[in-house]
Residue, then its C-alpha position, 0 to 999 in steps of 0.5 A: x221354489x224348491x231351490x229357494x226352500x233348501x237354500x232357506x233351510x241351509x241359511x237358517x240351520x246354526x251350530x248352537x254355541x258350545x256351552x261355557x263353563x259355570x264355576x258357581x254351578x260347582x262352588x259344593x264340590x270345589x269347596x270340599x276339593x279346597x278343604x281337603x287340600x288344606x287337610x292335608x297339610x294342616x297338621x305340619x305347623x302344628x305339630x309342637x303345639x299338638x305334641x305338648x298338648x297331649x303330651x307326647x312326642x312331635x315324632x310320635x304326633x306325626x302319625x296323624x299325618x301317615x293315617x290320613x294318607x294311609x286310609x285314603x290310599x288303601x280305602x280310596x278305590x273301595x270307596x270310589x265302588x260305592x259312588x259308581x254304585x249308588x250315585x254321586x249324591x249319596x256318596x259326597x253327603x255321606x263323605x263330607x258328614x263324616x269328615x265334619x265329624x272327623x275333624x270335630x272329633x280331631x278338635x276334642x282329642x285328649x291324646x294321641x290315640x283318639x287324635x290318630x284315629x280321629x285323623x284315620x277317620x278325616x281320610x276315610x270322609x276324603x277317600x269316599x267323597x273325592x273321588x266321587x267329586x271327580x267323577x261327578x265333575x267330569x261327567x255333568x260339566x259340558x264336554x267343550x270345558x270339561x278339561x278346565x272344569x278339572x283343572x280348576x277343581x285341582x287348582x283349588x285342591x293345590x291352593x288348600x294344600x299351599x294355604x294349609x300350613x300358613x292358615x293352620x299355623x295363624x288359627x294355633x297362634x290366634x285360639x289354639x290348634x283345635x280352632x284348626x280343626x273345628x274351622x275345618x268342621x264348620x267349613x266342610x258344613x257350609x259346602x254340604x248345604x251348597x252341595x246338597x242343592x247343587x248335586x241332583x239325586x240321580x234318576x235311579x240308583x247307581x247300579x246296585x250290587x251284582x255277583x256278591x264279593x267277586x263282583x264287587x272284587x271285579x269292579x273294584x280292579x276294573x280300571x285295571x283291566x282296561x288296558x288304557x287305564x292300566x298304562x295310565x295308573x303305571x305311568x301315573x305311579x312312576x311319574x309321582x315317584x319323580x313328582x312328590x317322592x323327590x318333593x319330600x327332600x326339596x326343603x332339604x335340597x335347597x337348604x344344602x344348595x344355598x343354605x335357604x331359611x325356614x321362612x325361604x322355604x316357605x316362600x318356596x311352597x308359595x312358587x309350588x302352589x303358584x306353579x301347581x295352580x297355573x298348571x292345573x289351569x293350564x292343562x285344563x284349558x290345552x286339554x279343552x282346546x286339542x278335544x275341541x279339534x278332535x285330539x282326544x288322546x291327550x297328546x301333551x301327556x309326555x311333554x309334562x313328564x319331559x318338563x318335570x325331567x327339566x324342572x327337578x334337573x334346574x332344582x337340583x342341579x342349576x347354578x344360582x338361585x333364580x334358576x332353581x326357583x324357575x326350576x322349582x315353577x316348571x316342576x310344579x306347572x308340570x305336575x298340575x297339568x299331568x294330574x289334570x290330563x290323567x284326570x280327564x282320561x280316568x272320567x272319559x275313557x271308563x265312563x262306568x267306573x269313574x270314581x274307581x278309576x280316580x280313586x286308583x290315581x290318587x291310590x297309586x299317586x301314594x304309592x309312586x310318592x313312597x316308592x320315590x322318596x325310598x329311592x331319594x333316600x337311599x341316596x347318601x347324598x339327597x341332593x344327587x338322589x333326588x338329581x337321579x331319581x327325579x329326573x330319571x323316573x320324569x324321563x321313563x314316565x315320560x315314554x310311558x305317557x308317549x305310549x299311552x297317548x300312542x296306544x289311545x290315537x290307535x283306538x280313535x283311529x281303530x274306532x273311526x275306521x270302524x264306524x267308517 
C-alpha cells in the first residue's frame, strides 16, 4: 500500500509550466520606452524649420539636441537613487509628468533660450523614468522571459529612435514643427493613464535615505563597487566608443565610399533600426534560452562585440554596396543584442541598485559614444578613423566582455560549490 501511495505522489507531482511573456502587461512602460526613443532624434529634421522660426542659427539650434543627451547623461544615476529608493511607481509618474510638461514647454518656445532649456528638462523626465522603466521591467516579468521581456522593451526604444526623424519630419510638413512637440506631450499623457494602472504601488517604500549625502553618495557609486558591475560599465564604454562614436561618421563614410544620396542615407537608418530591432529580439530570447539551461553569465557577451568588429570592418572597408549594407545590418544586430545582454546583467547581478546600475549604462553608453567619435575625428580621413577605431575598440570590448563573462561563470561556480 505504501509503495502504491509513493508511486502515486511521484505520478501526480507536475513541474508547473514556466510563465509566458505578457507584452500588453507592459504597453505603460514600453510605450514611454517608445516615445523616448523618438525624442531623441525628433528635433534632426527639424532644425531649419526651428532655426528660422526663433530666429537663430541651425548651429546654434543644435544645442537642444546636446542638452537632452547632456542632462540625461550626468542626472541619469542620480535619478536611478530615487527609484531604487522610493519605488518604481513614483518615480515613472513623476518622470513622465515632467516630460509631458517639457515638450509642452518645447511647443510654446519663442526662442532659443526657452527651447534649450525646455529640451534640458525632456532628459531630466528621461533620465528619472528610464531607468526606473528597466529596473521595474526586469524585476516583475518572470524570470524564464525576462531576457525577451528586455529586448523588446529596447526594440521599441530603437524603433522611436528610427521613426523619429522621418515622423518628426511629416508632422513639421503637415502643422509645423510645435505639432512634433505637442504629439509627443499628449503621447507621453496617454502611456501615463496605462502606466499608472499597470505599475503597483509598492508594499513599502523603496528604502528610505540613510547616512545623509555620503550615503546617498555610496549608493549612487555603488554599481561600481560591485566588481561585476564594474567590468561590465568599462566594457559597456569601450564597446559604444566603437558602437555609436563611428555611427556618428556613418553617413559621411558612405557618402565618400559610394556617393550615397540624402535619401540613401535614410534608407540606411531603416537597415540600423531593422538591425537594432532584430538584435534586441535576438538577444533577448538567446539570453532567455542559456539562463533556462542554467548559463547565466551571458556567455554571447564577447560574440557581439566580435560581430560589431565584422560588422563596422564590412561598412567601412568592403567592396560594393551590398557588403557594406550587410555590414551595416550585423553592426546594429550586434549592437541590439549587447545592450540587451548588459541590461539583464545591471537588473539581476544587483538586485538593490537596478535603476542605478542602468542608469550608469545609459551614462557611460554617452561617454563611450563621445570618446569615440573624438577618436574617429581625429582621423584626417573619416573613413580609415572609423576602419580603426571601430573595429579596434569592437575587438578590446570584445576581450573585456570574454572577462566578464569569465569573471561571472567563477562566481556561479564559486557560489554552487558553496552551497554544496
Amino acid at each position: 500500500m505504501s509503495d502504491v501511495s509513493d508511486l502515486t505522489e511521484r505520478t501526480d507531482t507536475t513541474v508547473p509550466a514556466p510563465e509566458p511573456l505578457r507584452p500588453l502587461r507592459y504597453a505603460g512602460v514600453f510605450a514611454l520606452l517608445f516615445l523616448f526613443g523618438t525624442e531623441t532624434f525628433l528635433v534632426s529634421p527639424l532644425l531649419p524649420t526651428i532655426a528660422d522660426s526663433i530666429g537663430s542659427t541651425e548651429a546654434a539650434a543644435a544645442s537642444t539636441v546636446t542638452a537632452y543627451v547632456l542632462v540625461y547623461a550626468v542626472c541619469a544615476p542620480f535619478l536611478g537613487l530615487l527609484s531604487d529608493r522610493f519605488g518604481r511607481r513614483r518615480t515613472l509618474l513623476a518622470g513622465g509628468l515632467l516630460f509631458v510638461l517639457s515638450n509642452a514647454a518645447a511647443a510654446l518656445s519663442t526662442d532659443l533660450t526657452l527651447l534649450v532649456l525646455s529640451r534640458g528638462l525632456a532628459g531630466l523626465a528621461a533620465a528619472a523614468a528610464g531607468p526606473a522603466i528597466w529596473a521595474h521591467i526586469a524585476e516583475t516579468a518572470p524570470d524564464a522571459v525576462r531576457g525577451r521581456a528586455l529586448g523588446l522593451g529596447m526594440a521599441l526604444f530603437s524603433t522611436g529612435q528610427v521613426v523619429g526623424v522621418p515622423l518628426g519630419g511629416l508632422l513639421a510638413g503637415a502643422a509645423g514643427w510645435r505639432a512634433a512637440f505637442w504629439a509627443l506631450a499628449a503621447g507621453t499623457l496617454a502611456a501615463l493613464v496605462l502606466l499608472a494602472r499597470q505599475v503597483a504601488a509598492p508594499a513599502a517604500a523603496g528604502g528610505a535615505p540613510t547616512g545623509g549625502g555620503g550615503g546617498a553618495v555610496r549608493a549612487i557609486l555603488g554599481g561600481w563597487r560591485d566588481p561585476a558591475l564594474r567590468r561590465a560599465l568599462l566594457v559597456n564604454t569601450v564597446f559604444n566608443a566603437a558602437n555609436l562614436g563611428a555611427y556618428t561618421f556613418l553617413g559621411a563614410v558612405l557618402d565618400r565610399r559610394f556617393g550615397f544620396s540624402v535619401q540613401a542615407l535614410g534608407l540606411v537608418g531603416v537597415l540600423v533600426g531593422a538591425g537594432s530591432v532584430a538584435g534586441s529580439l535576438l538577444g533577448g530570447r538567446l539570453n532567455d534560452r542559456n539562463r533556462g539551461t542554467g548559463r547565466t553569465e551571458l556567455p554571447l557577451l564577447a560574440f557581439w562585440g566580435l560581430l560589431l568588429a565584422a560588422g563596422v570592418a564590412l561598412a567601412a572597408a568592403a567592396p560594393g554596396v551590398p557588403l557594406a549594407l550587410l555590414g551595416v545590418l550585423l553592426w546594429f544586430t550586434a549592437s541590439g543584442a549587447f545592450v540587451t545582454d548588459q541590461q539583464t546583467l545591471a537588473g539581476t547581478v544587483a538586485p538593490a541598485h537596478r535603476a542605478t546600475s542602468s542608469a550608469w549604462l545609459t551614462s557611460t553608453m554617452y561617454a563611450g559614444t563621445g570618446l569615440g567619435a573624438w577618436a574617429v575625428g581625429a582621423f584626417s580621413d573619416v573613413v580609415r578613423g572609423t576602419l580603426l577605431v571601430g573595429t579596434g575598440l569592437a575587438l578590446v570590448a570584445a576581450v573585456g566582455a570574454w572577462l566578464v563573462t569569465r569573471n561571472l561563470r567563477q562566481q556561479q561556480a564559486a557560489a554552487g560549490a558553496g552551497q554544496g
